[in-house]
C-alpha positions in Angstrom: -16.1 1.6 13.2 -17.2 0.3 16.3 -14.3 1.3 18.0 -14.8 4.5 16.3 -18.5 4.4 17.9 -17.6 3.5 21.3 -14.7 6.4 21.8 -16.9 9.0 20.6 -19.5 8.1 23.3 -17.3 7.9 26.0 -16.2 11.3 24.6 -12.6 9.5 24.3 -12.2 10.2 20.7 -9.5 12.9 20.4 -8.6 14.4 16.5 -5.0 12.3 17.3 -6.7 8.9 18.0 -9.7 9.5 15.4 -6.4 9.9 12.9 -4.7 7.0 14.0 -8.0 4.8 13.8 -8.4 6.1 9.8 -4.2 4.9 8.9 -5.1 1.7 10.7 -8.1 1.2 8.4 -6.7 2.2 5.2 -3.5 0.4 6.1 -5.9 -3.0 5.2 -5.3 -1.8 1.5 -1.6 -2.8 2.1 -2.7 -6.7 2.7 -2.4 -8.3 -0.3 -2.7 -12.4 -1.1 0.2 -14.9 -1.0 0.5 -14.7 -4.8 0.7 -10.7 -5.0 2.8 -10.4 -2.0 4.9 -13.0 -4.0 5.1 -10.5 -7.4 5.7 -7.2 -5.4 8.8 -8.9 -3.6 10.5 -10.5 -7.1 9.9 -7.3 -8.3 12.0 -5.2 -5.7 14.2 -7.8 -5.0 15.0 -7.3 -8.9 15.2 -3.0 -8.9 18.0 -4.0 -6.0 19.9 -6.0 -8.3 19.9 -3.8 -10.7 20.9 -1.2 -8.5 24.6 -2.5 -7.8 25.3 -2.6 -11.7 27.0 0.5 -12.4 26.9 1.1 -16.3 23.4 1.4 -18.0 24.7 -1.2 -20.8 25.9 -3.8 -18.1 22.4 -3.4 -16.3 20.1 -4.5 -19.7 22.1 -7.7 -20.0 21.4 -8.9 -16.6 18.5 -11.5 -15.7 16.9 -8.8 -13.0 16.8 -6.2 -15.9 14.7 -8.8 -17.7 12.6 -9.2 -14.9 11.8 -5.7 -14.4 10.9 -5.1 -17.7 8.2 -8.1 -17.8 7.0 -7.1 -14.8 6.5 -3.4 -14.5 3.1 -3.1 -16.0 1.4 -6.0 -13.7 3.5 -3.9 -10.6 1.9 -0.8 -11.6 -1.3 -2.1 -12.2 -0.9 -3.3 -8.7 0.4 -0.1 -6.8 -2.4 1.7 -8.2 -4.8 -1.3 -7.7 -4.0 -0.5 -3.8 -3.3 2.7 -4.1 -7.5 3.0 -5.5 -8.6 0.6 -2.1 -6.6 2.9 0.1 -8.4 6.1 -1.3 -12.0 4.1 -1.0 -10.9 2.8 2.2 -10.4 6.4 3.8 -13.8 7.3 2.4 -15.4 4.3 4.2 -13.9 5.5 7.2 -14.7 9.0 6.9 -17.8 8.6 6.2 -19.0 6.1 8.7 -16.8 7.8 11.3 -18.9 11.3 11.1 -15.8 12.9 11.1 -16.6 15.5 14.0 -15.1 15.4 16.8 
């Protein structure tokens, strides 16, 4: 927001920069800890697996079909989890960035 502050003083704070500052700050939503970074990545790693079996009765018998299954609540619990701090994230930004340029 400072940054925000300081280009809008110096009257350097064009709509395309203002909008580039705003995806930088809500892209903080996509940092995630160790642990959830961890989830995310077993859990795509897993849809590619199942994505080279052919036949819907060869994939439910495989390991990564397993995995999917146990894991697609707690992965869209996350998605929307950052999906929610992206949406606040915007707001903040928004509003302490007096959208008007």
């Amino acid at each position: 927001m400072t940054c925000t502050a300081a280009l809008r003083t110096s009257h350097q704070l064009t709509p395309e920069l203002l909008d580039f500052l705003e995806q930088a700050y809500v892209a903080l939503a996509d940092y995630v800890d160790d642990d959830v970074h961890r989830v995310m990545a077993e859990y795509r790693e897993s849809l590619a697996a199942l994505g080279d079996v052919r036949a819907t009765s060869d994939k439910i018998q495989t390991p990564a079909w397993k995995r999917v299954s146990e894991m697609s609540r707690l992965t869209g619990t996350i998605a929307r989890s950052i999906a929610d701090e992206s949406a606040a994230l915007r707001d903040e930004f928004r509003s302490r960035a007096n959208l008007t340029v």
